[in-house]
ZABANU-910685 format. One record per residue: residue number from 1; residue in three letters; chain; x, y, z of N, C-alpha, C in turn. Coordinates in steps of 0.1 Angstrom, whole numbers. Layout:
ZABANU-910685
 seq type mol  n_xx  n_yy  n_zz ca_xx ca_yy ca_zz  c_xx  c_yy  c_zz
 NUM  ALA   A     X     Y     Z     X     Y     Z     X     Y     Z
...
//
This chain:
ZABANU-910685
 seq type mol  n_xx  n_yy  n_zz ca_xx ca_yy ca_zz  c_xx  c_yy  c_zz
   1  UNK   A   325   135  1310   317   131  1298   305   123  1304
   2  UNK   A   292   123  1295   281   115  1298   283   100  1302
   3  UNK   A   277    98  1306   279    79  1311   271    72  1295
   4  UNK   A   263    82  1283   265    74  1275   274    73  1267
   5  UNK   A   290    76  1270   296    83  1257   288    87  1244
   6  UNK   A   292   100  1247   283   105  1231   294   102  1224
   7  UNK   A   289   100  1208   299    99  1197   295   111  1186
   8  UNK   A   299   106  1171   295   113  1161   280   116  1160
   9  UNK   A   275   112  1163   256   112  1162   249   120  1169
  10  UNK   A   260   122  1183   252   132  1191   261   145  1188
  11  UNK   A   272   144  1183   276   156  1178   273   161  1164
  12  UNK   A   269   155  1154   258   155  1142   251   166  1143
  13  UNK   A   237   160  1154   227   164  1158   228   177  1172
  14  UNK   A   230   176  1176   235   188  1184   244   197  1183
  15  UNK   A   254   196  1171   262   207  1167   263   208  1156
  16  UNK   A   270   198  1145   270   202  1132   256   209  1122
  17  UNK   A   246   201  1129   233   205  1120   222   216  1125
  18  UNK   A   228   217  1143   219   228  1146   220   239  1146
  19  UNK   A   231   241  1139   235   258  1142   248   262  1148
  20  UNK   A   252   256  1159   262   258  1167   276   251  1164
  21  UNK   A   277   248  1151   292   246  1147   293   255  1141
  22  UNK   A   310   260  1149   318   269  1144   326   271  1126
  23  UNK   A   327   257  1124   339   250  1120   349   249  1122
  24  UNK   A   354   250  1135   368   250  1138   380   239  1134
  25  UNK   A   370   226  1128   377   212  1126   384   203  1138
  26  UNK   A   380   211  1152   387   203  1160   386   187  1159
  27  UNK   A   373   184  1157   367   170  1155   375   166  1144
  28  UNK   A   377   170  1139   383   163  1123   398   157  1126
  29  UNK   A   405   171  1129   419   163  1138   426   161  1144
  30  UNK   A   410   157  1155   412   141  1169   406   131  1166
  31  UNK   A   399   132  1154   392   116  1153   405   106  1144
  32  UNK   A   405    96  1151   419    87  1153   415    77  1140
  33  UNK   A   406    74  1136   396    67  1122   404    71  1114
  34  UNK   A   399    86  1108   401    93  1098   393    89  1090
  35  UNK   A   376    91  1100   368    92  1089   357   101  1089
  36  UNK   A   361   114  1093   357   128  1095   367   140  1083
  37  UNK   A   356   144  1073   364   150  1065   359   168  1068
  38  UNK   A   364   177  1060   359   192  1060   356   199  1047
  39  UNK   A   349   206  1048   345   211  1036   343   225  1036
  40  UNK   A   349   230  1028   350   242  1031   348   257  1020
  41  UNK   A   341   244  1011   339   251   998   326   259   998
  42  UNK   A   323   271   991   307   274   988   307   281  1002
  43  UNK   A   314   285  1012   311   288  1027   302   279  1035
  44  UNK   A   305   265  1032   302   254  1043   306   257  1058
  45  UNK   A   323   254  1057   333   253  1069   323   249  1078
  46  UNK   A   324   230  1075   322   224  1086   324   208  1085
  47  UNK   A   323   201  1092   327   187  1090   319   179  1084
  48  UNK   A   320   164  1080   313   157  1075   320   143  1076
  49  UNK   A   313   139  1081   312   121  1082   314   114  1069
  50  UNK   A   324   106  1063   327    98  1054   311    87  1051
  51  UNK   A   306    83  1041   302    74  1037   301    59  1039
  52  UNK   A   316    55  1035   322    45  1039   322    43  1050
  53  UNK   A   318    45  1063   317    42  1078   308    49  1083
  54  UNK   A   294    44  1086   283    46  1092   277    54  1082
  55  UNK   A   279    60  1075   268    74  1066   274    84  1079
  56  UNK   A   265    89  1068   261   106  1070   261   108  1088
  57  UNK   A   254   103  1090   249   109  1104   255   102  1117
  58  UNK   A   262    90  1115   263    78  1127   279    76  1120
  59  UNK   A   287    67  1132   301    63  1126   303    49  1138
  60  UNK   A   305    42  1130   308    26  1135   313    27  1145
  61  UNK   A   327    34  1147   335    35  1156   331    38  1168
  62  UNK   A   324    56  1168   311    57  1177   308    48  1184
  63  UNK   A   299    35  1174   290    26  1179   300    16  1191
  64  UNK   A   311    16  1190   321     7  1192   331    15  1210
  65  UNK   A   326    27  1212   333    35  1219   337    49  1218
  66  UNK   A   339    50  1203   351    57  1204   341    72  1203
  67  UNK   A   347    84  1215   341    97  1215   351   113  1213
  68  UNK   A   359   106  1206   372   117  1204   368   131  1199
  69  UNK   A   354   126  1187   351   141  1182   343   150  1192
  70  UNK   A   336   142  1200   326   149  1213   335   156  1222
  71  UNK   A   348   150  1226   356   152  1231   365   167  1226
  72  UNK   A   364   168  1216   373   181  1210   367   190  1206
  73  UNK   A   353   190  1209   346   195  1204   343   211  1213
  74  UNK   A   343   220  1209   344   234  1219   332   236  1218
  75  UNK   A   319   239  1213   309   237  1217   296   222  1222
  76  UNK   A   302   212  1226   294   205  1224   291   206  1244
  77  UNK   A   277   200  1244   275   203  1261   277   213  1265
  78  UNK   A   281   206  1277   291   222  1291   305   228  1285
  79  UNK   A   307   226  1273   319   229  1270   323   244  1282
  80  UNK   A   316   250  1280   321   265  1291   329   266  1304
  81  UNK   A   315   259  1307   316   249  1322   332   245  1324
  82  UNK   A   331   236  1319   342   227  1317   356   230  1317
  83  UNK   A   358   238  1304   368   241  1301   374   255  1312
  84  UNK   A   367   264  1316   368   274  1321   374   269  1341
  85  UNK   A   364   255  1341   373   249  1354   385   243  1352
  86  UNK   A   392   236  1338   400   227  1337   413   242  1336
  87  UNK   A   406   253  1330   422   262  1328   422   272  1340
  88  UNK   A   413   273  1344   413   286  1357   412   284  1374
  89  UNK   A   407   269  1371   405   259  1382   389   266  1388
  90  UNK   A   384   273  1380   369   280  1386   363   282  1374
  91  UNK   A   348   287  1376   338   292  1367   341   308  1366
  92  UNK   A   337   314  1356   340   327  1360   330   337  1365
  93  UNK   A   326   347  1371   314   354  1374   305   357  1366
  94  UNK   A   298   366  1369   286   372  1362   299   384  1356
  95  UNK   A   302   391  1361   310   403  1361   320   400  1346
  96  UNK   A   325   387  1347   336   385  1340   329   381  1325
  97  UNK   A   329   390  1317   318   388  1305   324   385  1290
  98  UNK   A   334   390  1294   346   386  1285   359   379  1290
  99  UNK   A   349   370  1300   365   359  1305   371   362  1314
 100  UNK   A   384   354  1320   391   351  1331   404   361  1326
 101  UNK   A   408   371  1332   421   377  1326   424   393  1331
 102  UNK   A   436   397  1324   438   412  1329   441   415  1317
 103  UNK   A   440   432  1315   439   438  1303   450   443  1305
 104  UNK   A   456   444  1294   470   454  1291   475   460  1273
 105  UNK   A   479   466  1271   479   472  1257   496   469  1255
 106  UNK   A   497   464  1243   509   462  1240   516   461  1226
 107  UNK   A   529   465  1222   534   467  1208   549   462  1208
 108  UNK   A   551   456  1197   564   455  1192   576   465  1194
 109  UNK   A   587   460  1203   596   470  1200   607   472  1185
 110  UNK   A   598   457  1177   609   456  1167   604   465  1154
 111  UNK   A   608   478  1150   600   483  1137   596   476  1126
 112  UNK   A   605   462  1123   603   457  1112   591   447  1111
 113  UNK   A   590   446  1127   576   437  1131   564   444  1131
 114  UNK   A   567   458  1135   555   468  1136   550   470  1121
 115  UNK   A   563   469  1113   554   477  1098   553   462  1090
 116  UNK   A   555   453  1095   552   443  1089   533   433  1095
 117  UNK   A   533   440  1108   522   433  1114   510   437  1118
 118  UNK   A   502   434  1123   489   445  1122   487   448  1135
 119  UNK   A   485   459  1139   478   469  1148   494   468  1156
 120  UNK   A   500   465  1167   511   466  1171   521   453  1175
 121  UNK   A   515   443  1159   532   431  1162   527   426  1167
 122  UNK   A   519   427  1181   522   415  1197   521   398  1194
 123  UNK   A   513   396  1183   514   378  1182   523   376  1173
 124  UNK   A   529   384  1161   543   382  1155   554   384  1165
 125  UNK   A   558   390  1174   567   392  1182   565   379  1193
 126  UNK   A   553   376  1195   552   364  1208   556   354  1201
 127  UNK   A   549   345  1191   552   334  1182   568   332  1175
 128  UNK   A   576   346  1176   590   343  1169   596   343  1187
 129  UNK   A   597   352  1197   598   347  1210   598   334  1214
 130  UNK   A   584   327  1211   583   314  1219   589   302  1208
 131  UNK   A   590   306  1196   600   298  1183   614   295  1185
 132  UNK   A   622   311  1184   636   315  1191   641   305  1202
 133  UNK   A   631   304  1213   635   303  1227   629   291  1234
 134  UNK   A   625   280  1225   623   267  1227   615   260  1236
 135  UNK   A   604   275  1234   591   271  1239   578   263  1234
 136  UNK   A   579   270  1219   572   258  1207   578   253  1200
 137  UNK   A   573   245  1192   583   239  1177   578   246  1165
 138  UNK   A   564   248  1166   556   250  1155   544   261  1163
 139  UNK   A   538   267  1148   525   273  1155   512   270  1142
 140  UNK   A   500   272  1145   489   267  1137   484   283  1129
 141  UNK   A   486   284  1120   484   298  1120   477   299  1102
 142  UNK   A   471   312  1104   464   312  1088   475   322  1079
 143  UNK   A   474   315  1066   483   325  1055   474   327  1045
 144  UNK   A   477   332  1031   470   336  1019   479   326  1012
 145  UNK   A   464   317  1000   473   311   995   479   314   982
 146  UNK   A   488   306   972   493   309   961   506   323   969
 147  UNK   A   505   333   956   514   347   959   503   359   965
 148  UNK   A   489   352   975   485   361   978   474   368   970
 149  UNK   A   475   367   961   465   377   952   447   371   954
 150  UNK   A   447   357   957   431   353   958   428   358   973
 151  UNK   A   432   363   980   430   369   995   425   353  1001
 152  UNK   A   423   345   994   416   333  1003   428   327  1014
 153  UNK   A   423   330  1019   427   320  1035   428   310  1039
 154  UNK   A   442   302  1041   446   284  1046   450   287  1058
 155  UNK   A   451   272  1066   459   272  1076   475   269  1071
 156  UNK   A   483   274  1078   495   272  1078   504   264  1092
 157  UNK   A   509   266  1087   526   260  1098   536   268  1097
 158  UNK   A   536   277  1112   552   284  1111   559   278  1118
 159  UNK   A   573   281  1115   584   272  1119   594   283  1124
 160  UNK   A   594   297  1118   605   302  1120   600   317  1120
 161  UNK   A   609   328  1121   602   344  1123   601   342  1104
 162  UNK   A   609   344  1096   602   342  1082   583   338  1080
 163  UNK   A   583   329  1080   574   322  1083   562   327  1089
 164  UNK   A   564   333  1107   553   341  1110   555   356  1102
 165  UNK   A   561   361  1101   557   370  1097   550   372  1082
 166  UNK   A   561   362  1073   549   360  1063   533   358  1061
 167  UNK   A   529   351  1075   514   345  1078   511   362  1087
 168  UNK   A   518   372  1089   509   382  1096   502   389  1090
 169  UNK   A   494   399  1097   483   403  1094   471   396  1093
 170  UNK   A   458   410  1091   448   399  1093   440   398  1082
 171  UNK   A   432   387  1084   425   379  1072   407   379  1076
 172  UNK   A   400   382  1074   383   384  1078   378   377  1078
 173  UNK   A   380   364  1063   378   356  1060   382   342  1071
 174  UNK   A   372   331  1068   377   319  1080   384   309  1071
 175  UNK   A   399   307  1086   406   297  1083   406   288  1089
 176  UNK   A   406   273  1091   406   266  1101   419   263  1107
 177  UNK   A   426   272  1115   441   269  1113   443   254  1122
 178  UNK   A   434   249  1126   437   232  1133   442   224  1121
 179  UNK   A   438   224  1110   436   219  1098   451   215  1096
 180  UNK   A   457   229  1099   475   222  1099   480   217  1106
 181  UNK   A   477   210  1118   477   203  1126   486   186  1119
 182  UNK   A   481   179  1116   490   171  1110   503   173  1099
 183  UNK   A   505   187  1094   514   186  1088   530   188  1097
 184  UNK   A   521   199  1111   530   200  1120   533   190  1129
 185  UNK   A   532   184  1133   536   167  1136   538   161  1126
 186  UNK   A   535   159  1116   543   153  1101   560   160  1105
 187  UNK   A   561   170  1105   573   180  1104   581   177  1120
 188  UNK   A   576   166  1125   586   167  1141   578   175  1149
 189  UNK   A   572   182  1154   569   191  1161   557   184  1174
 190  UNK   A   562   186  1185   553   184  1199   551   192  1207
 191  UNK   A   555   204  1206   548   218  1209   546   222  1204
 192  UNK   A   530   224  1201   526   233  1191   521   243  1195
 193  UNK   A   513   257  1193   509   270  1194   498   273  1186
 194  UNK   A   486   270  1191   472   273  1179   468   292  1183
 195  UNK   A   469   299  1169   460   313  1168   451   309  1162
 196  UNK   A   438   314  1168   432   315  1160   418   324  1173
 197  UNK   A   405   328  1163   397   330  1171   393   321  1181
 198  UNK   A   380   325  1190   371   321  1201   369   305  1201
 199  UNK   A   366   307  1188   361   286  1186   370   281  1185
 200  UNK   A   384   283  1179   396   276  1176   403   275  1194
 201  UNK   A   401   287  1200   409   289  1214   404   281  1220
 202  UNK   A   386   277  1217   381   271  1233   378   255  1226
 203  UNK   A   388   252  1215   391   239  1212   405   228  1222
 204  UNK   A   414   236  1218   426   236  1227   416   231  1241
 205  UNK   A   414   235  1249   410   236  1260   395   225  1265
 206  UNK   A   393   224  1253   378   209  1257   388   202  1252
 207  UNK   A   396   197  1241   411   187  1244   414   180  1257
 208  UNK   A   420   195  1262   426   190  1274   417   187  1283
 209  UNK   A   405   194  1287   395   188  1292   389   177  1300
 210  UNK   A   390   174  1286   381   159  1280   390   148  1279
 211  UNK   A   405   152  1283   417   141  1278   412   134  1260
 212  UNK   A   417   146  1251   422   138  1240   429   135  1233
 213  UNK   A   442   127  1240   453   124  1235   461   128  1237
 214  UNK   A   466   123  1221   481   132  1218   479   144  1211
 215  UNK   A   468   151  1208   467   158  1204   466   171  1219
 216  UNK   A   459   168  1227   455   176  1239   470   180  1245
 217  UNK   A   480   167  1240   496   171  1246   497   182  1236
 218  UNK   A   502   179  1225   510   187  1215   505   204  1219
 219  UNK   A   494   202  1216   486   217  1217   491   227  1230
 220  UNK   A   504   233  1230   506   235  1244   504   247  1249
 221  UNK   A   500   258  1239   498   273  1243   487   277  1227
 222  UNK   A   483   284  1234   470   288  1226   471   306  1224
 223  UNK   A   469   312  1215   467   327  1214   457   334  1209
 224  UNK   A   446   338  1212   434   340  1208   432   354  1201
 225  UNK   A   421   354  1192   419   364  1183   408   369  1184
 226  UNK   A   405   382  1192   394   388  1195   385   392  1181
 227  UNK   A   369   387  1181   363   385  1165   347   384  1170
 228  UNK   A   345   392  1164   326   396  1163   325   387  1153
 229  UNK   A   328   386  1144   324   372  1129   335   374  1120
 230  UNK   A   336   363  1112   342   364  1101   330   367  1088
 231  UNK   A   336   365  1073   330   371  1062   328   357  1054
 232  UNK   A   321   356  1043   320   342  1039   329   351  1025
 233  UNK   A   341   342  1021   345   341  1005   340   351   997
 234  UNK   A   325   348   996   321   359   986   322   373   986
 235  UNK   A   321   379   999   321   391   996   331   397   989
 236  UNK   A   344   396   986   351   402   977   345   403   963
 237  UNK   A   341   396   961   329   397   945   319   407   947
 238  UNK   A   313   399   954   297   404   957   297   420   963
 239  UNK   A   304   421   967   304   437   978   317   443   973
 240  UNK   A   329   441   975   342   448   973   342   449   958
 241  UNK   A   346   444   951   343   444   937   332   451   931
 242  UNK   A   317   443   930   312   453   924   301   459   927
 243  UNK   A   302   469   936   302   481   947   311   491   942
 244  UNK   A   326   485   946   335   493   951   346   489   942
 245  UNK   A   346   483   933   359   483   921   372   476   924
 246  UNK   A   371   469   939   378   465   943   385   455   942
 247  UNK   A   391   449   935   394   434   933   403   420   937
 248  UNK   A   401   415   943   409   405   954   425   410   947
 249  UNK   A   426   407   932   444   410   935   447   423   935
 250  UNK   A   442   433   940   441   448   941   445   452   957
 251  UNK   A   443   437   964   438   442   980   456   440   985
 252  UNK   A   461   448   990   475   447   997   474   447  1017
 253  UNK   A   456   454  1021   460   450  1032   446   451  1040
 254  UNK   A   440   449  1050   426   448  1053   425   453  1071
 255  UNK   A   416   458  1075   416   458  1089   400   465  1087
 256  UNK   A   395   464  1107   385   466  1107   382   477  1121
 257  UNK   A   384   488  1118   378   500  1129   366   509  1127
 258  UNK   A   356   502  1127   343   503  1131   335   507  1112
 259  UNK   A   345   506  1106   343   501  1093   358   489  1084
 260  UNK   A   349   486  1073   363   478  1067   363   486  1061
 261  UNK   A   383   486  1065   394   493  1055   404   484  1050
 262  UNK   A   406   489  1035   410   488  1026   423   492  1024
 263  UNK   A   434   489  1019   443   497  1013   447   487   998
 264  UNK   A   449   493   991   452   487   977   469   490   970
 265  UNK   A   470   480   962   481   484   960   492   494   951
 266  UNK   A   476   500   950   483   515   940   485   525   948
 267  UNK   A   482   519   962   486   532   972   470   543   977
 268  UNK   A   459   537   972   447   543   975   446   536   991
 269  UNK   A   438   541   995   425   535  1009   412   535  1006
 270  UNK   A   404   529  1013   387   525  1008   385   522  1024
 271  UNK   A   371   525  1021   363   523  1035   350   516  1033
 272  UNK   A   348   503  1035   333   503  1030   324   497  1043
 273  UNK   A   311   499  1050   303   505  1061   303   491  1060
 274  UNK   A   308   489  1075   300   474  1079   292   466  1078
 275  UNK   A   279   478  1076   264   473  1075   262   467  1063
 276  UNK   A   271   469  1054   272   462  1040   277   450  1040
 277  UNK   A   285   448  1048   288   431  1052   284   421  1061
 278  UNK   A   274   427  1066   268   419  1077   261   408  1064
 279  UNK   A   256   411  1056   252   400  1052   261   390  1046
 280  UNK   A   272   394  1046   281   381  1039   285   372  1060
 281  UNK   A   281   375  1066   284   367  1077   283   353  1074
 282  UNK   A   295   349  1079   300   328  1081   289   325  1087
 283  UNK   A   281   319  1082   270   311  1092   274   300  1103
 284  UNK   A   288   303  1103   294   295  1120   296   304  1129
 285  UNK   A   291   314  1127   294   327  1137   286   334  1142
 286  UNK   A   274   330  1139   260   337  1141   256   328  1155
 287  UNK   A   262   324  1161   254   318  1169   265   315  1182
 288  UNK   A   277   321  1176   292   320  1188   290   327  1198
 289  UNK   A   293   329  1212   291   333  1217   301   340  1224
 290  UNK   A   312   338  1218   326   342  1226   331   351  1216
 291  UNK   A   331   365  1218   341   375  1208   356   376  1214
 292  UNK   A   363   371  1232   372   376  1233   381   367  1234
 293  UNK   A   374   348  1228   388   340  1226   395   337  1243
 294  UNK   A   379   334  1250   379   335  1261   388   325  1272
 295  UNK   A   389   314  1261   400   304  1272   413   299  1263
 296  UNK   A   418   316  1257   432   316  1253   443   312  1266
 297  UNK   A   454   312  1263   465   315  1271   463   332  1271
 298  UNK   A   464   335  1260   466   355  1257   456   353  1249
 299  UNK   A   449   364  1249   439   366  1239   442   383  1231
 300  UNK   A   439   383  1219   447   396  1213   443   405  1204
 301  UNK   A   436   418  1204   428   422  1193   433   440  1190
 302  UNK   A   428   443  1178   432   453  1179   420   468  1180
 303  UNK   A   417   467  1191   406   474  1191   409   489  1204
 304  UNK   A   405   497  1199   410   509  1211   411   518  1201
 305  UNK   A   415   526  1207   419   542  1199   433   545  1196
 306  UNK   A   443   531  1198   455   534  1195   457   523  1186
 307  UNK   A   457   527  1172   461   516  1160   470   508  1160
 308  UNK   A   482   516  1166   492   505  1169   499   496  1183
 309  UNK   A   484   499  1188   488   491  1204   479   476  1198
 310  UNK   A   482   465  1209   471   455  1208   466   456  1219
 311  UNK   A   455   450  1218   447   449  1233   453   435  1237
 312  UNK   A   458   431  1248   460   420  1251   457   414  1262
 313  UNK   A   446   405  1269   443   399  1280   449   385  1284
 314  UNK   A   455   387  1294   468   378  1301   453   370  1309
 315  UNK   A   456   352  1302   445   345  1311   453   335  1323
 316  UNK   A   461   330  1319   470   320  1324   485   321  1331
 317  UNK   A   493   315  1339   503   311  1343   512   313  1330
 318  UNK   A   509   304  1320   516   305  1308   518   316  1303
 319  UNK   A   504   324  1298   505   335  1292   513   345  1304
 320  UNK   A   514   348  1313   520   356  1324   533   353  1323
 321  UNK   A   535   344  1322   550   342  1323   560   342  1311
 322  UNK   A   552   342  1295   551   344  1287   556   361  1280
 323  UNK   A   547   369  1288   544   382  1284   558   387  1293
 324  UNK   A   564   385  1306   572   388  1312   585   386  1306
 325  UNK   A   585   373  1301   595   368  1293   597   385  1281
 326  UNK   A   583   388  1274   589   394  1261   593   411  1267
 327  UNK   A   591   417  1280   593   424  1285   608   425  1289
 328  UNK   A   610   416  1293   625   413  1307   638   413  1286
 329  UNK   A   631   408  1279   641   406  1269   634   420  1257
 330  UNK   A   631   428  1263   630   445  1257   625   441  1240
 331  UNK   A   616   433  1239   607   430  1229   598   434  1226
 332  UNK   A   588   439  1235   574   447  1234   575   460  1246
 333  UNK   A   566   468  1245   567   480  1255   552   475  1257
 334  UNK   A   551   477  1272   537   480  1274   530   489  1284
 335  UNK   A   516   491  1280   506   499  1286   499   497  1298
 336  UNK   A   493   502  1309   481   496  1316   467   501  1305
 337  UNK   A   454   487  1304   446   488  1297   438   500  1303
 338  UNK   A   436   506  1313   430   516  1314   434   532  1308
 339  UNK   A   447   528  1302   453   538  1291   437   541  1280
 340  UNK   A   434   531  1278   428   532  1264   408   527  1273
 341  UNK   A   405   534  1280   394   528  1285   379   533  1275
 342  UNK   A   379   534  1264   371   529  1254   375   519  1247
 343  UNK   A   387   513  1250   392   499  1240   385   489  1251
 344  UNK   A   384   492  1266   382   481  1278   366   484  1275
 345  UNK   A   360   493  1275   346   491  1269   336   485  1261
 346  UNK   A   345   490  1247   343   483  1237   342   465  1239
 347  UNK   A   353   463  1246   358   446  1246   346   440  1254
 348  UNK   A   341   447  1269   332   449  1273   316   439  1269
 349  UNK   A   314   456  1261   303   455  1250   299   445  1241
 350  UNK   A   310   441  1233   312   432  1221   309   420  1228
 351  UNK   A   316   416  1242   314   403  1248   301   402  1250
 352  UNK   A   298   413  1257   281   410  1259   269   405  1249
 353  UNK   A   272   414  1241   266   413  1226   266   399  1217
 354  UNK   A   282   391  1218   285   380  1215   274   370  1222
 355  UNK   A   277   371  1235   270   364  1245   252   361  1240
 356  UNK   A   251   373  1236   233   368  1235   233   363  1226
 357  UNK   A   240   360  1211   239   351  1203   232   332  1202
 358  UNK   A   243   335  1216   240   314  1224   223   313  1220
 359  UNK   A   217   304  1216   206   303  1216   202   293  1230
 360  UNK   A   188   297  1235   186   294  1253   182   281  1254
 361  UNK   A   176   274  1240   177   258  1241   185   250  1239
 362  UNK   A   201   254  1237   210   248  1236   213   237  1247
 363  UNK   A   223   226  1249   225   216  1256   236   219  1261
 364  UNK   A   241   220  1275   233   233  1279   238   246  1277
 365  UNK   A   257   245  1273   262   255  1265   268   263  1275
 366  UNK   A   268   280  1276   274   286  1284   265   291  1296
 367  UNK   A   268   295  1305   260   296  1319   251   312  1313
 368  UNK   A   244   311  1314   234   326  1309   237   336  1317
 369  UNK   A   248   348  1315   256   358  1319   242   368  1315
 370  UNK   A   240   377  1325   231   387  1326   239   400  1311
 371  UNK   A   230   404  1308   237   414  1293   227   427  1298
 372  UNK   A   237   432  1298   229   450  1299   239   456  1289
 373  UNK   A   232   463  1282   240   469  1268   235   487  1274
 374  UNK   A   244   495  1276   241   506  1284   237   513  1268
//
């Protein structure tokens, strides 16, 4: 960290208001105050400084020392830099454009996990694995709230395979699943397991970094979610609905292969063209530069030409030892990634593409990776 300690003011100003907050909420809960709130209404998803302590823009505590939010913060500075030496013990090449790792394709050997999970199981089958077998206590993960029907997206807390599987599948929309972070430590839990995309993974990891706390302990395996952007709220109104007749309690299931698909629960499918949702993009994602969730333990997406494989990139010790585990106990079957080498392309491409997003005045952000888009 700087010899000035930055606090909330330089993270204000350099991330929350320039563009380059995600919303991931890391800042919200490491700051030890508790006077960093979120907002997430109207497609804000981002933090905000209490009143009552410093205003808007500045926080007493700050003034006094304290740099917890700069500290957890996955874009703020060298975050790249940084984190990429503290988990890999190196920087990664030019070559390595989507991160430190090995590619492999992999699926559920359990059916009830496959027709229960999206593309092939692998983070419902990892998360009840590392639950079972007393590797986590808890995991950070997003669900639908109420019985489901508003498709809107919370962070949750799984505890048990119930649990993840109920929270599986995927959601377009942004969740901050850090957000559950204190309920799972409310609940006993000191190992915990954050999914979530790129900004949520390369939180975990400026934590430990940066040493922040007890939080940087608990946080002990990360699972990342391969993501070009999420969708802001509205589009189920504005686009799916009325376009397409669609209506949030109509929706039974969602996924995205080179258009969004639909399935409903009268048993129809729907396809509606990408290019119709680019405009509902999360304004925390326009400016991300990581589509592959690049300083996960495992990073995991469903992208390739096999619907029910995942693509899965092994970054760590953990995740290695991890994946062998769900092998040696005949849980998942797997591929070599060159099985599917338009899925290793694509991942490729996408990272590249991500990458030029970084804006080049940034402070100073990620190391400027050469992009040739063939």
């Amino acid at each position: 960290m700087a010899l000035e300690k930055p606090q909330w003011k330089e993270l204000f100003s350099e991330v929350v208001t320039s563009g380059l907050c995600t919303g991931c909420a890391a800042c919200v809960v490491a700051c030890p105050h508790d006077v960093l709130d979120y907002e997430s209404n109207d497609g804000i998803y981002k933090p905000w400084h209490l009143d009552i302590d410093g205003g808007r823009e500045d926080c007493t505590h700050g003034v006094k020392g304290c740099t917890m939010c700069t500290r957890a913060c996955p874009r703020f500075r060298n975050w790249e830099g940084e984190i990429d030496t503290h988990r890999f013990a190196r920087e990664r090449t030019d070559d390595e454009v989507w991160g430190i790792g090995d590619v492999l394709l992999a699926r559920s050997s359990d059916p009830s996990v496959l027709e229960n999970g999206q593309d092939g199981g692998f983070v419902s089958t990892l998360l009840i694995y590392a639950l079972e077998h007393d590797v986590i206590d808890a995991a950070l993960v997003s669900g639908l709230e109420g019985d489901g029907s508003t498709w809107r997206a919370t962070p949750r807390v799984a505890r048990n395979r119930d649990e993840v599987l109920d929270t599986a599948k995927s959601r377009y929309t942004y969740s901050a699943n850090l957000l559950a972070y204190p309920e799972a430590v409310e609940g006993g839990a000191e190992r915990i397991a954050l999914v979530g995309m790129g900004c949520m993974a390369s939180a975990t990891g400026a934590m430990q970094t940066r040493k922040a706390g007890k939080i940087a302990r608990r946080l002990s395996l990360t699972i990342g979610l391969l993501c070009s952007k999420t969708f802001d709220d509205a589009i189920f109104e504005e686009l799916f609905e009325a376009k397409y007749n669609i209506k949030r309690s109509d929706i039974k299931k969602m996924n995205i292969k080179g258009v969004f698909q639909i399935w409903t629960h009268d048993g129809n499918f729907h396809e509606v063209p990408l290019k119709e949702a680019h405009a509902y993009t999360r304004e925390g994602c326009t400016q991300c530069p990581d589509f592959a969730a690049e300083h996960a333990d495992i990073s995991t997406g469903g992208i390739g030409a096999f619907g029910d494989w995942t693509l899965v990139i092994v970054r760590t010790d953990q995740g290695r030892a991890l994946m062998s585990a769900l092998v040696e106990h005949g849980l998942i079957e797997t591929r070599p990634g060159d099985d599917d080498p338009g899925a290793v392309a694509l991942l490729h491409k996408l990272a590249q593409l991500s990458r030029k997003r970084w804006p080049a005045d940034a402070n100073p952000g990620p190391r400027r990776i050469p992009v040739k888009i063939n």
